[in-house]
C-alpha positions, 0 to 999 in steps of 0.5 A, spaced: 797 270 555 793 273 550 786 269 553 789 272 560 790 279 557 783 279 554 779 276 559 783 281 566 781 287 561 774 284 561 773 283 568 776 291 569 769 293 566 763 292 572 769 295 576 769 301 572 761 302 572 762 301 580 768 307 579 764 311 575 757 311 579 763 313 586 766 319 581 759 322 579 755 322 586 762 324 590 763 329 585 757 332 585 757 332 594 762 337 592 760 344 595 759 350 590 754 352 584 758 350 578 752 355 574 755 361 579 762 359 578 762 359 570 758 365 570 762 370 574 762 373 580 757 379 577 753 374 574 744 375 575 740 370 577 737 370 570 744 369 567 747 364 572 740 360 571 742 361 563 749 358 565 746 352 568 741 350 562 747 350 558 751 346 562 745 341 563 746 341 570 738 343 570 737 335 568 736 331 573 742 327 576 740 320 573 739 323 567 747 327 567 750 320 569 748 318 563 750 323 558 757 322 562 757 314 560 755 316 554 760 322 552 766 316 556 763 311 551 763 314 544 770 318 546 766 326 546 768 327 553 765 334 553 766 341 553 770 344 559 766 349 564 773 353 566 775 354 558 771 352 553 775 347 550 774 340 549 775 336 554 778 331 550 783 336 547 785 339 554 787 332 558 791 332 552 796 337 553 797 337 560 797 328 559 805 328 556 808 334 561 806 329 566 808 322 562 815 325 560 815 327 568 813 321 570 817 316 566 823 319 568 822 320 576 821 312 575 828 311 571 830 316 577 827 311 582 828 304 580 836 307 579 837 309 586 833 305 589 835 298 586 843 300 587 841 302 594 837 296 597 842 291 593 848 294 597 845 293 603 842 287 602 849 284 601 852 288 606 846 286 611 848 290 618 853 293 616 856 300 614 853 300 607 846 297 609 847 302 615 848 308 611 843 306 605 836 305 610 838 311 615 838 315 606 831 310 604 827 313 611 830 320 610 827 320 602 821 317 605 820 323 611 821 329 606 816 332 603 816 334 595 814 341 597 821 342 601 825 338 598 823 342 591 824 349 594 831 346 597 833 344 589 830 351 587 833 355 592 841 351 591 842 349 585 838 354 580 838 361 584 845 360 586 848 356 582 844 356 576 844 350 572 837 349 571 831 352 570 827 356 576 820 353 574 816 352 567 816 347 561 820 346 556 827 343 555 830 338 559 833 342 564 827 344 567 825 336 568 831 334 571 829 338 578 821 336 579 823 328 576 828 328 581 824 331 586 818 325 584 823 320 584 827 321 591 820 318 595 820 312 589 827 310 590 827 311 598 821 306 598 824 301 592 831 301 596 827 298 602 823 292 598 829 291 594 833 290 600 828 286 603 826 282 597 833 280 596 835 278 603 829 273 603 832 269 596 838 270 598 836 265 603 832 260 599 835 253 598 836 254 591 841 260 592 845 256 598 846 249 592 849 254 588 854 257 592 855 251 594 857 248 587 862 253 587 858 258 582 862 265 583 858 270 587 857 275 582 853 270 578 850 268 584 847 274 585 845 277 578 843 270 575 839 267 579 838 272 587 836 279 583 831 276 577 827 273 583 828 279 587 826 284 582 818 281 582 816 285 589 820 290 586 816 290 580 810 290 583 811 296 587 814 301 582 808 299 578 804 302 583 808 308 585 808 309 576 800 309 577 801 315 582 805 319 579 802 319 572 795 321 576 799 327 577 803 329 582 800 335 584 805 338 589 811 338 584 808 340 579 805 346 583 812 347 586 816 347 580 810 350 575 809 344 570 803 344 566 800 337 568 794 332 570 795 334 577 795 341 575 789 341 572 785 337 576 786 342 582 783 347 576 777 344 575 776 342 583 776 348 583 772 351 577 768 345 580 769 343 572 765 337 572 766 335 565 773 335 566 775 332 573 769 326 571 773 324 565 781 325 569 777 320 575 776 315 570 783 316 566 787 315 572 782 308 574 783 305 567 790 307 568 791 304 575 788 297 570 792 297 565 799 297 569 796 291 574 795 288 568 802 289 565 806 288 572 802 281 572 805 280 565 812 283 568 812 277 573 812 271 567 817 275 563 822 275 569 820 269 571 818 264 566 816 259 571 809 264 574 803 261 570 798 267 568 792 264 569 
C-alpha cells in the first residue's frame, strides 16, 4: 500500500503544474486593476503605478508564474493585497472554522443519509421508502441560503436556541452544519438505497439467506459492507467540496471561512491569496481521492490497490 500511496502522490505532480497554469492565466483574465483596487479609490496614477511595482504585477506574466510556483515550492505564499498580511497566516485562520464545519456536516450527512437510504432499501416500494425518496429529492431542491434563513428565522429569533450568526462555541455550528449537510444527506440516501438494493441481489447474499443466516446478520455483515463502497466514494467527494468552502452558508450565517475568504480576495482581486486557496482546494480534492481509494481496501479487503 505504501508503494501505491507514493506512487498516486507522485502522479498528482504534472497534474498540479497543469492546475497551477489554469489558475494563474484564468485568474489573471479577470476584469479589474489589482494596482487600482489596492491603492484606493482617491489614488493618483503615480501611486497606483507605485502600487503596482510594489505588488509586481509591472513584471511580465511569465515572470509572475514563476514567483507563484516559487512562493507554492518554498511555503512563503506572499503577502495579501487586501490586508498585508502573510497569506500563509490568513488561510490559516479561516481554514479550521471551515474544517470544523465541514467535518461536522459530513457526520450530519453520513448519519441521516445512511439511515435514510438503508430503511428504503429495505422496505423497497413501500411507505418508508416512499417517504425516504420524496424527504432525499426535497433535501437535494432546497437551497443553503433559504433553508438557512428558514433556521434563523424559527429556531434562533423565535425560540432562541442557537445563536443568530457568528463563530464561536458550539451552538453557532450547529445551524450552518446542519444547513451544509441536509443536500449531502439527501444525496447519500439515494446511493446508499441504490448501493444496497443492488448487493442485496447478488448471489453471494441470497446463499446466505439461504443458509438460514438471520436477516440482521445478513444485512449488516455481509449487505451494508459492500454497499458502503459507492457511498464512500461520494461523500469523499461531497467532503472535498465543502471543505473548499461553502460560500453561501458561511455568508449566510457570517462564519469566518475559506468561502468567505475567497469571495474577499476575488473581489480585492487579491492575487496572492486566491492563487494559493486554488491550489489548496487542488491538492485537497488529491489527497481525499487518494484516501477513498485506500477506504475501499479497508472495507473490503478483497480490492487490490494497485
Amino acid at each position: 500500500m505504501g508503494q501505491y500511496i507514493l506512487r498516486r502522490l507522485l502522479n498528482a505532480i504534472p497534474i498540479l503544474v497543469v492546475v497551477s497554469i489554469i489558475i494563474f492565466l484564468f485568474l489573471h483574465m479577470i476584469p479589474g486593476d489589482p494596482a487600482r483596487i489596492a491603492a484606493g479609490p482617491d489614488a493618483t496614477a503615480q501611486e497606483i503605478e507605485f502600487t503596482r511595482v510594489r505588488l509586481g504585477l509591472d513584471k511580465p506574466l511569465y515572470v509572475q508564474y514563476f514567483i507563484f510556483i516559487r512562493n507554492l515550492v518554498t511555503g512563503n505564499l506572499g503577502v495579501s493585497n487586501r490586508t498585508g498580511m502573510s497569506v500563509a497566516s490568513e488561510i490559516g485562520q479561516h481554514l479550521w472554522p471551515t474544517v470544523q464545519l465541514t467535518i461536522l456536516s459530513i457526520v450530519w450527512a453520513v448519519i441521516i443519509g445512511m439511515v435514510v437510504g438503508v430503511v428504503a432499501a429495505l422496505y423497497r416500494s413501500r411507505w418508508p421508502d416512499v417517504v425516504g425518496m420524496v424527504g432525499s429529492v426535497t433535501g437535494i431542491s432546497i437551497p443553503d441560503m433559504w433553508l438557512g434563513m428558514i433556521l434563523i428565522e424559527f429556531f434562533a429569533v423565535r425560540l432562541g436556541w442557537f445563536p443568530v450568526a457568528g463563530y464561536g462555541g458550539w451552538g453557532h455550528i450547529i445551524m450552518p452544519s446542519f444547513t451544509l449537510g441536509l443536500g449531502v444527506a439527501a444525496v447519500t440516501a439515494r446511493f446508499a438505497r441504490t448501493s444496497v438494493i443492488e448487493v442485496l441481489e447478488e448471489d453471494y447474499v441470497r446463499t446466505a439467506r439461504a443458509k438460514g443466516l438471520p436477516r440482521r446478520k445478513v444485512i449488516w455483515k455481509h449487505a451494508l459492507r459492500n454497499a458502503l463502497i459507492p457511498v464512500i466514494t461520494m461523500t469523499g467527494l461531497q467532503f472535498g467540496f465543502l471543505l473548499g468552502g461553502a460560500v453561501v452558508t458561511e455568508t449566510v450565517f457570517n462564519w469566518p471561512g475559506i468561502g468567505q475568504l475567497l469571495v474577499q480576495s476575488v473581489e480585492y482581486r487579491d492575487y496572492p491569496t486566491v492563487q494559493a486557496l486554488m491550489m489548496l482546494f487542488s491538492v485537497e480534492f488529491i489527497l481525499i481521492n487518494l484516501l477513498v481509494d485506500v477506504l475501499y481496501a479497508v472495507v473490503n479487503p478483497r480490492i487490490q490497490l494497485r
